[in-house]
C-alpha positions in Angstrom: -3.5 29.5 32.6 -6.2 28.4 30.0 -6.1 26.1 27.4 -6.1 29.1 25.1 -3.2 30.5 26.5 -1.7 26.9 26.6 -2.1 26.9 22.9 -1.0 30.2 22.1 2.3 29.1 23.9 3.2 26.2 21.6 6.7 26.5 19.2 6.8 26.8 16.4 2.7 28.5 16.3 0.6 26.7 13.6 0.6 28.7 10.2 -2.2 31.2 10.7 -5.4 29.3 9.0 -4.6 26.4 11.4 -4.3 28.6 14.4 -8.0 29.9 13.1 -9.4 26.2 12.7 -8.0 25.2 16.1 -9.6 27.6 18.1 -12.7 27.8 16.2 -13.3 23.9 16.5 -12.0 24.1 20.1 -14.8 26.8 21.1 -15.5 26.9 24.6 -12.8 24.7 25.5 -10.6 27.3 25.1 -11.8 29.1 28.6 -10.7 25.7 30.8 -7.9 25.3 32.5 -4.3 24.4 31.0 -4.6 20.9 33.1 -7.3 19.9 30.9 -5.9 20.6 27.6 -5.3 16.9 26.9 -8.7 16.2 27.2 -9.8 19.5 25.6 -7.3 18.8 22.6 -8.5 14.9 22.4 -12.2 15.8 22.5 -12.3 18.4 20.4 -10.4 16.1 17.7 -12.4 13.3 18.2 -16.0 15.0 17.7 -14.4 16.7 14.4 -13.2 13.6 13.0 -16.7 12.2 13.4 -18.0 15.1 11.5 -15.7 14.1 9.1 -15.9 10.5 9.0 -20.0 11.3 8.1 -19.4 13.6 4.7 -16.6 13.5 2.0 -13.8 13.5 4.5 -10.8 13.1 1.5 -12.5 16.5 -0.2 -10.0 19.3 -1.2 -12.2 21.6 1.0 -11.8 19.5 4.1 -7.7 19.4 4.1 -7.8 22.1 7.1 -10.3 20.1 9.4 -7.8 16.9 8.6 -4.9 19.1 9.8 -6.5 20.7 12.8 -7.4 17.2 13.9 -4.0 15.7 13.0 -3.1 18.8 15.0 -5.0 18.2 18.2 -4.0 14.8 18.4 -0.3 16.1 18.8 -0.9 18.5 20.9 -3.2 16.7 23.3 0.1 14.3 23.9 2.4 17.0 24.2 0.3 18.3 27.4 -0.3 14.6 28.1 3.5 14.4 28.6 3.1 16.9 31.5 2.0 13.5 33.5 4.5 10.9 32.2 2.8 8.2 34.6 -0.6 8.5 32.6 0.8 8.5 29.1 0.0 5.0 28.5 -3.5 5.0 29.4 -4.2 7.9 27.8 -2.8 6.9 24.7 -4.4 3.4 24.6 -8.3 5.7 25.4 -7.5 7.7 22.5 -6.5 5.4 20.2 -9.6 3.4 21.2 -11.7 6.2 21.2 -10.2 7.1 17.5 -10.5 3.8 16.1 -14.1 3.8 17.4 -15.3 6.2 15.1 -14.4 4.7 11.6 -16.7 1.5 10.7 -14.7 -1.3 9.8 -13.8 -2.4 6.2 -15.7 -5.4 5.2 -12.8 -8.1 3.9 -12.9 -9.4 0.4 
């Protein structure tokens, strides 16, 4: 099973522009293997957002990137969950990596 075939599995499927946006931004990824759809789902998300974070992220235009990230995110710990014994780690690397990518707010 691919990743692809991983995603196409989900319940309830994403509304139809999502579905578009998720395997558009998840390009090539979409040929590896199921196992890796954590990390495919995580990495995708991750480069995206950092598009993001560089231009007018809060733009009308930009809502479905938002949600395909928002989307990624979730899925990437619903096939996390496959390996119960890793969930921690992986969710203390992504919210790491995540948190990475926005500069900090200077306080006043």
């Amino acid at each position: 099973m691919t990743v692809g075939e991983w995603l196409a599995e989900r319940t309830p499927a994403p509304p139809a522009p999502l579905a578009t946006r998720l395997k558009e931004a998840l390009g090539d990824h979409l040929r590896d293997r199921a196992g890796s759809a954590h990390y495919a789902m995580l990495a995708t998300a991750e480069g995206l957002l950092a598009e993001l974070s560089m231009i007018d992220c809060a733009a009308r235009d930009r809502a479905l990137d938002l949600l395909a990230v928002d989307a990624m995110v979730t899925y990437a710990f619903e096939a996390a969950c496959a390996s119960p014994d890793t969930l921690r780690a992986r969710a203390t690397d992504a919210m790491s990596a995540i948190a990475s990518l926005v500069a900090p707010v200077p306080r006043r």
